[in-house]
N, C-alpha and C positions, 0 to 999 in steps of 0.2 A: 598141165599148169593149173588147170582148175581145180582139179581135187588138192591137189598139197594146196592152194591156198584156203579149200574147206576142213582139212585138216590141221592147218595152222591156225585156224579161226576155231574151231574143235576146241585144241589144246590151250586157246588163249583163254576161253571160255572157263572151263576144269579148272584154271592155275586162279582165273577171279572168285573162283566160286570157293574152292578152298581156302582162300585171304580170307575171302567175307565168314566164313565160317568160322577161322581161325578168331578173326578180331571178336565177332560175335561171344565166342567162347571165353576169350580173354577177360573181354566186358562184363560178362556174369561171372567168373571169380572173382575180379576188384569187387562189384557189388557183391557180393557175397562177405569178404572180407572188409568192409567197410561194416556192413551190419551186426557184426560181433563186438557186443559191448565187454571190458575184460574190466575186473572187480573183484575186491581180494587185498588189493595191494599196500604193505603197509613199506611208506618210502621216508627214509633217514637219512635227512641231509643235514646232521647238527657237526659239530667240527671239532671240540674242547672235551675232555676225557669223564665231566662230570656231567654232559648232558650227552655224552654217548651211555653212559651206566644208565643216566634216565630215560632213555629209549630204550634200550636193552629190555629194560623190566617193565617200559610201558608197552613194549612190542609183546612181550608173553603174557602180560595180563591181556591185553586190545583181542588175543588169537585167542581165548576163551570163549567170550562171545559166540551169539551166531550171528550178529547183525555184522560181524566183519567180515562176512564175506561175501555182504551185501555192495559193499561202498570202499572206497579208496583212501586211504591216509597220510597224509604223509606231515613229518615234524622238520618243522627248519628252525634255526636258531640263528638271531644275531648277538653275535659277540660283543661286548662291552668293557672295556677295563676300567672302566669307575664303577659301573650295575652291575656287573656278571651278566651272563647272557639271556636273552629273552627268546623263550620257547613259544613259536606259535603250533597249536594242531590245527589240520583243513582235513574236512573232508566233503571229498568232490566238490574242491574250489570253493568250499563256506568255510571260515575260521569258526572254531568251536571252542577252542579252549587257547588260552596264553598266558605264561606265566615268567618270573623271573630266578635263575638258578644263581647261585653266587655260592663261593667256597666254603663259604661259613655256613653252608647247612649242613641240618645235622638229621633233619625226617626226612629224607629223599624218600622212602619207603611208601610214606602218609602219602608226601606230594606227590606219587605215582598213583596210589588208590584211590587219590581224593578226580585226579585228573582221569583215568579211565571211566572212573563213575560219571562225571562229568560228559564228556566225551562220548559216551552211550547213551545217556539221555539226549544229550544234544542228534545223536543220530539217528533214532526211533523217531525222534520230533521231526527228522528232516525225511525221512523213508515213510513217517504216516502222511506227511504233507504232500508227496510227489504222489503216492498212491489216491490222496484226495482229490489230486489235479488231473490223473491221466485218462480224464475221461476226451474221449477224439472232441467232441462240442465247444470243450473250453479250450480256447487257445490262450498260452501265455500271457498275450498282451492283452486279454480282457478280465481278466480275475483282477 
């Protein structure tokens, strides 16, 4: 009687020990994937067929760039039926650029290179600024 119950006390042991291992292991995947920052992304959310053309061709000029694949973009539009729609660009959660699209344009073209250029400058200003700050000493809340 004594040994099966040290043999069940054995196996209960083995069966804790491989849990604790397994969670263990579990635990450093999530942190693992948690630490992967992902950047690149250029996200179009406009809805109306004149400020899908002006993503289209803001998206192939923005992929030129190197700094786009540094930071994340994305353009949203609210629609308007008296303005025509208003284009915001963000990138990584800062508005950089906004502008108004209406039917009766005729330079979509300008207003896409004048906004990329825009847009890039805006982002070097935002990518030299985080590089200024990522020093470990300075925290956020004291700059």
């Amino acid at each position: 009687m004594q040994a099966y119950f040290q043999r069940s006390l054995l196996i209960l042991l083995l069966i804790l020990f491989f849990l604790a291992q397994l969670s263990q292991a579990e635990t450093t995947k999530m942190n693992v994937a948690q630490d992967i920052p992902l950047s690149g992304f250029f996200i179009d959310q406009t809805v109306s067929p004149l400020a899908q053309q002006f993503a289209l061709s803001f998206s192939l000029q923005w992929h030129q760039y190197s700094a786009s694949e540094k930071v994340n973009v994305v353009m949203k539009e609210e629609p308007s039926a008296r303005w025509g729609s208003k284009i915001i660009i963000t990138v990584d959660n800062y508005t950089v650029f906004s502008t108004v699209l209406n039917r009766r344009m005729k330079n979509l073209e300008f207003l896409t290179k004048s906004a990329g250029k825009s847009v890039l400058s805006s982002t070097l200003a935002l990518l030299r600024k985080s590089n200024e700050y990522n020093n470990p000493d300075l925290a956020p809340d004291e700059i």
